[in-house]
C-alpha positions as a printed NumPy array, in Angstrom:
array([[-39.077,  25.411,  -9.329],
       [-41.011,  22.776,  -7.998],
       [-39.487,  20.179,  -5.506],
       [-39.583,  16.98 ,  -6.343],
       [-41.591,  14.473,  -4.162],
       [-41.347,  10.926,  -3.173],
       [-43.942,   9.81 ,  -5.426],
       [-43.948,  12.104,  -7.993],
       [-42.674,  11.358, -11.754],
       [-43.095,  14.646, -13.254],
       [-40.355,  15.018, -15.838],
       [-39.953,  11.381, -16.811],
       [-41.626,  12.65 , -20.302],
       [-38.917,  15.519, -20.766],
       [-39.896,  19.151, -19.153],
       [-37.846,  20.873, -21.58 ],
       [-39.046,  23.816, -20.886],
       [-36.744,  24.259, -17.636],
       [-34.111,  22.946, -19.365],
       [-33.184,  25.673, -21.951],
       [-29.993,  26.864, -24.131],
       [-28.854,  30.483, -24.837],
       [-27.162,  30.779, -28.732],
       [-27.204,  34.713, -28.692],
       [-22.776,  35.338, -28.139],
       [-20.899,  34.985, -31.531],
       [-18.65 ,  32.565, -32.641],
       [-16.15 ,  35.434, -32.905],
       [-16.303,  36.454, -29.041],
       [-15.758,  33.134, -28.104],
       [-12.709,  32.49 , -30.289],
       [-11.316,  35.884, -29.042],
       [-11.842,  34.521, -25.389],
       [-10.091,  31.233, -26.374],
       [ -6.706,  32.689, -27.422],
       [ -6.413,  35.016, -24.751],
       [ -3.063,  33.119, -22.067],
       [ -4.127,  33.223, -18.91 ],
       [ -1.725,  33.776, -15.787],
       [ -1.556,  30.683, -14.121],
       [ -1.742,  30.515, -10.626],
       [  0.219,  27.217,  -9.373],
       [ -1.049,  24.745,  -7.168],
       [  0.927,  23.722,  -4.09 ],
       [  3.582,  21.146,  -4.218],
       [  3.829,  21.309,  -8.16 ],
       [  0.205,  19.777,  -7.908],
       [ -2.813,  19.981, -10.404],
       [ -6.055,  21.87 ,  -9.639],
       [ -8.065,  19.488, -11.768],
       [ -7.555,  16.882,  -9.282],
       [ -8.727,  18.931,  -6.217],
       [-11.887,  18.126,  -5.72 ],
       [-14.209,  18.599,  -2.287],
       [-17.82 ,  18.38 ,  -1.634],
       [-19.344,  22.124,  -0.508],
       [-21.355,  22.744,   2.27 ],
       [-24.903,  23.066,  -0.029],
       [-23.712,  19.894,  -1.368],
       [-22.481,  20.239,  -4.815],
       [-19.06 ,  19.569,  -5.97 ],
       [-16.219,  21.953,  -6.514],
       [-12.482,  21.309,  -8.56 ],
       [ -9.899,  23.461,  -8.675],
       [ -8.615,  26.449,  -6.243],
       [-10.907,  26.992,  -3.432],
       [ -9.275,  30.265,  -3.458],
       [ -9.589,  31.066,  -7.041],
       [-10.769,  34.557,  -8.064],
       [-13.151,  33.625, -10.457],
       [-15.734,  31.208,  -8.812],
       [-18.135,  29.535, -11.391],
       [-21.24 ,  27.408, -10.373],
       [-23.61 ,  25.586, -12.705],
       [-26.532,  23.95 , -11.776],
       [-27.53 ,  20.909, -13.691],
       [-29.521,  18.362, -14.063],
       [-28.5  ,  14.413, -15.775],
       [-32.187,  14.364, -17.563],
       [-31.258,  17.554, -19.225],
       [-29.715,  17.327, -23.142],
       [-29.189,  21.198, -22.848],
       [-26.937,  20.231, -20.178],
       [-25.495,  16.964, -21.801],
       [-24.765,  19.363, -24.386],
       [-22.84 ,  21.841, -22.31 ],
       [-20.823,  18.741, -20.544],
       [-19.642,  17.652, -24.137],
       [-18.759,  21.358, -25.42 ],
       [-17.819,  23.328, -22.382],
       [-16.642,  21.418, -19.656],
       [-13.171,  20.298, -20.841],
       [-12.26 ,  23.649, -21.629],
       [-13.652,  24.734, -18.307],
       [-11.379,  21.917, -17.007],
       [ -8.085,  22.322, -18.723],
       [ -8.19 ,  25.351, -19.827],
       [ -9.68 ,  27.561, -16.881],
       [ -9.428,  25.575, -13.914],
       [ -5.868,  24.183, -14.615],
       [ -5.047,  27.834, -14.565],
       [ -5.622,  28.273, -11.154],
       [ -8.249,  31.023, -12.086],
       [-11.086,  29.255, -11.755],
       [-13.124,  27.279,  -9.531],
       [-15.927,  24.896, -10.838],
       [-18.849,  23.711,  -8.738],
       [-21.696,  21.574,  -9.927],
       [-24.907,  21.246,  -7.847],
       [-27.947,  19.069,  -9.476],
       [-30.9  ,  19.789,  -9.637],
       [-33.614,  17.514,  -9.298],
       [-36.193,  17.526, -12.222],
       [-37.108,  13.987, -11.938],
       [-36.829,  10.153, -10.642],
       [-34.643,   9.465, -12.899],
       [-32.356,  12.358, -12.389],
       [-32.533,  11.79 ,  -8.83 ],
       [-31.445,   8.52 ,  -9.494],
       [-28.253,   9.286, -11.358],
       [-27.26 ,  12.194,  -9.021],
       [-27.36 ,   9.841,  -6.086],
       [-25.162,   7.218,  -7.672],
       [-23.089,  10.343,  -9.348],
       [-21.966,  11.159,  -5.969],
       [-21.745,   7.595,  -4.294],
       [-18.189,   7.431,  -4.849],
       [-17.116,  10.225,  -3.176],
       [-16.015,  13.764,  -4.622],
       [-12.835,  12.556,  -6.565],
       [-15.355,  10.265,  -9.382],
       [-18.453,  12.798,  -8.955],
       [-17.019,  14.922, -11.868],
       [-15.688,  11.785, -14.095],
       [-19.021,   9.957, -13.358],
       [-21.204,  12.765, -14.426],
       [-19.45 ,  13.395, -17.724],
       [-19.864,   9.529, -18.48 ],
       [-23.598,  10.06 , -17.551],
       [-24.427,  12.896, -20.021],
       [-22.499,  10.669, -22.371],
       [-24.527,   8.027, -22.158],
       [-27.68 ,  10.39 , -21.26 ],
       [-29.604,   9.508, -24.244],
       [-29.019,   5.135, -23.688],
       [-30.421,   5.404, -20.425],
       [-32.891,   7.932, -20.021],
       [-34.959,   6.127, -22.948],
       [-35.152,   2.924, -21.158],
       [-37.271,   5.109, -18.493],
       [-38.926,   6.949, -20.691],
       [-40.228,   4.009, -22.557],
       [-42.17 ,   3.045, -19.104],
       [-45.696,   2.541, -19.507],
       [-47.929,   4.635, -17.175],
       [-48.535,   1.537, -15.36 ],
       [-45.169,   0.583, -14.892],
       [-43.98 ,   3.845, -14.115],
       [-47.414,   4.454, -11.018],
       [-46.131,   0.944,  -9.724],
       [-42.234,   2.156,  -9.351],
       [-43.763,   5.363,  -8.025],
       [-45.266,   3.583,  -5.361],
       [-41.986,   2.144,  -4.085],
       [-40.695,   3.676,  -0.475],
       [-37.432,   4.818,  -2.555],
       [-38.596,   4.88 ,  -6.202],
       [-35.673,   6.639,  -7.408],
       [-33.384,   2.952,  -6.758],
       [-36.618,   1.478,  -9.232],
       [-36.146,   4.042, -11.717],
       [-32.372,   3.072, -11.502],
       [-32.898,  -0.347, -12.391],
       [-35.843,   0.264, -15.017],
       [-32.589,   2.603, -17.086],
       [-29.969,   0.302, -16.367],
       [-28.255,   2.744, -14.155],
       [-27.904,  -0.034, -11.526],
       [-25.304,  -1.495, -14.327],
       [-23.81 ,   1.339, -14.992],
       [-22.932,   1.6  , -11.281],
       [-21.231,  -1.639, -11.411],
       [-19.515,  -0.878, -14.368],
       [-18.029,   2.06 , -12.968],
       [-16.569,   0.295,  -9.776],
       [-19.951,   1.139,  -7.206],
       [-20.636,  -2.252,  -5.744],
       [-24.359,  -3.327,  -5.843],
       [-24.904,  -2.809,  -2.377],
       [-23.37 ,   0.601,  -1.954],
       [-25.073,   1.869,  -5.103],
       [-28.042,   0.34 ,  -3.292],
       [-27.715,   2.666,  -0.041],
       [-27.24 ,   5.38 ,  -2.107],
       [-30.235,   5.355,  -3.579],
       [-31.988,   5.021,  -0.304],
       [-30.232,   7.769,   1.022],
       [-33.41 ,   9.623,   2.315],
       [-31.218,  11.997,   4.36 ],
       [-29.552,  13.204,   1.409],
       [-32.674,  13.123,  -1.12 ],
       [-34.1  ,  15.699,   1.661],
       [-30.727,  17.657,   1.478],
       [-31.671,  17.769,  -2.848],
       [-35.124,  19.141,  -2.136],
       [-34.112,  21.847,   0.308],
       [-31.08 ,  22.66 ,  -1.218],
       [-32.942,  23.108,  -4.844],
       [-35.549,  25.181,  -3.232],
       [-32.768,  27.756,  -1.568],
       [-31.048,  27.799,  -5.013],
       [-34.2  ,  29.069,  -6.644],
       [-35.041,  31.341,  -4.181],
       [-31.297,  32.948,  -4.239],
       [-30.118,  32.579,  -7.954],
       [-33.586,  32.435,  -9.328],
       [-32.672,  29.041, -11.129],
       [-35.513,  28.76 , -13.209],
       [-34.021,  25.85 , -15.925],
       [-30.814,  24.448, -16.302],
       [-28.216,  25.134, -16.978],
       [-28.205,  27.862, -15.19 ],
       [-24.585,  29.614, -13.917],
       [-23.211,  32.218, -11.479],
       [-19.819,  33.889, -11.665],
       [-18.773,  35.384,  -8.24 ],
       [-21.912,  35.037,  -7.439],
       [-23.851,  36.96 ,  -9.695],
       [-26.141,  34.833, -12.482],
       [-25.242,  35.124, -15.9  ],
       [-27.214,  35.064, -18.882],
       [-25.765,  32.245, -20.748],
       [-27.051,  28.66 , -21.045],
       [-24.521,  27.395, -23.883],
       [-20.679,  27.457, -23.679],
       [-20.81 ,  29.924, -26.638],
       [-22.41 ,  32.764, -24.526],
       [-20.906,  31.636, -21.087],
       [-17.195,  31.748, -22.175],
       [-17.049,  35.449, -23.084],
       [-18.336,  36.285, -19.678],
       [-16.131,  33.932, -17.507],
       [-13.006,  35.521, -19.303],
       [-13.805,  38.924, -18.738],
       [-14.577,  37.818, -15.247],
       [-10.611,  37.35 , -14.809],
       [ -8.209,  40.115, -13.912]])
């Protein structure tokens, strides 16, 4: 996986060839792993895991029980419609389903493919870990509105952002991310120092390159249960394996 530079727009025309889905479970393995009750596991104080949210140390973003048996961990990337897809199909039943039970933890660290992506998982995060989750659904949403405004960058246009000391907060205005900040409750200025944030656009480049190196995360989505990756990159063929993860 190649890390991402300051200058560098290397995705902005769609690498979908790191970004990949994986059809091969059956509809009929994923049904059976639907109506299978879980044992829930209760939070403390009559309290709901889907609200527990807490930044990790390599810098993604977990919900649920941090001492859940089953840990899942997806890395994703905003510029990715394999992964849009995945947010629309598989996430809420991650989220009520799996880690309401108790069962489950769910981290999500990006992974930079792009500008633009770097863009959106700056200002994903710039509210702090309770709106990372809510803000990233609403940017796979909306992934197909505002990636197209950057796409639609001329060469020229897209060589002078480049050129910027933090091109990412250019590529932010060029999609209208910048709006969708401020639509979201991220004042102009704060969305502004987020996407400045060298210290933490560092923190995306190292941490990306130790994910490779240990998960061998070669596209995205890519996930790990307990620690081991799975072969799965659609909620089809990931759900049989995250049930018969649980005890």
């Amino acid at each position: 996986m190649k890390a991402l530079t300051g200058t560098a727009l290397a995705a902005l025309a769609l690498t979908l060839a790191a970004c990949g889905s994986d059809d091969a479970a059956s509809n009929n393995q994923t049904a059976l792993a639907q109506n299978v009750p879980l044992k829930t596991i209760p939070a403390p104080n009559g309290g709901d895991w889907t609200q527990i949210v807490s930044e990790t140390p390599q810098g993604g973003f977990r919900m649920g029980n941090p001492d859940a048996p089953v840990k899942l961990l997806e890395f994703g990337s905003l510029t990715c419609p394999h992964c849009a897809e995945f947010a629309e199909q598989g996430t809420p039943v991650i989220v009520s389903k799996y880690v309401a039970s108790g069962q489950v933890s769910y981290e999500f660290r990006n992974v930079i493919r792009d500008p633009v992506d770097l863009a959106a998982a700056l200002l994903a995060r710039c509210n702090g870990p309770a709106a990372f989750f809510p803000l990233s659904d609403q940017l796979f949403a909306t992934q197909g509105d505002w990636f197209a405004k950057a796409a639609a960058l001329t060469p020229e246009q897209q060589q002078q952002i480049g050129a910027m000391p933090s091109p990412q907060a250019g590529f932010a205005k060029a999609a209208g991310l910048d709006q969708f900040a401020r639509l979201r409750g991220i004042p102009a200025a704060k969305a502004q120092a987020c996407l400045t944030d060298q210290a933490q656009v560092q923190r995306f480049i190292q941490q990306n390159e130790a994910d490779a190196k240990q998960y061998d995360v070669q596209g995205t989505p890519t996930f790990v249960i307990n620690g081991e990756k799975v072969e799965a990159g659609a909620w089809a063929a990931l759900e049989p394996q995250l049930r018969a993860a649980i005890k």
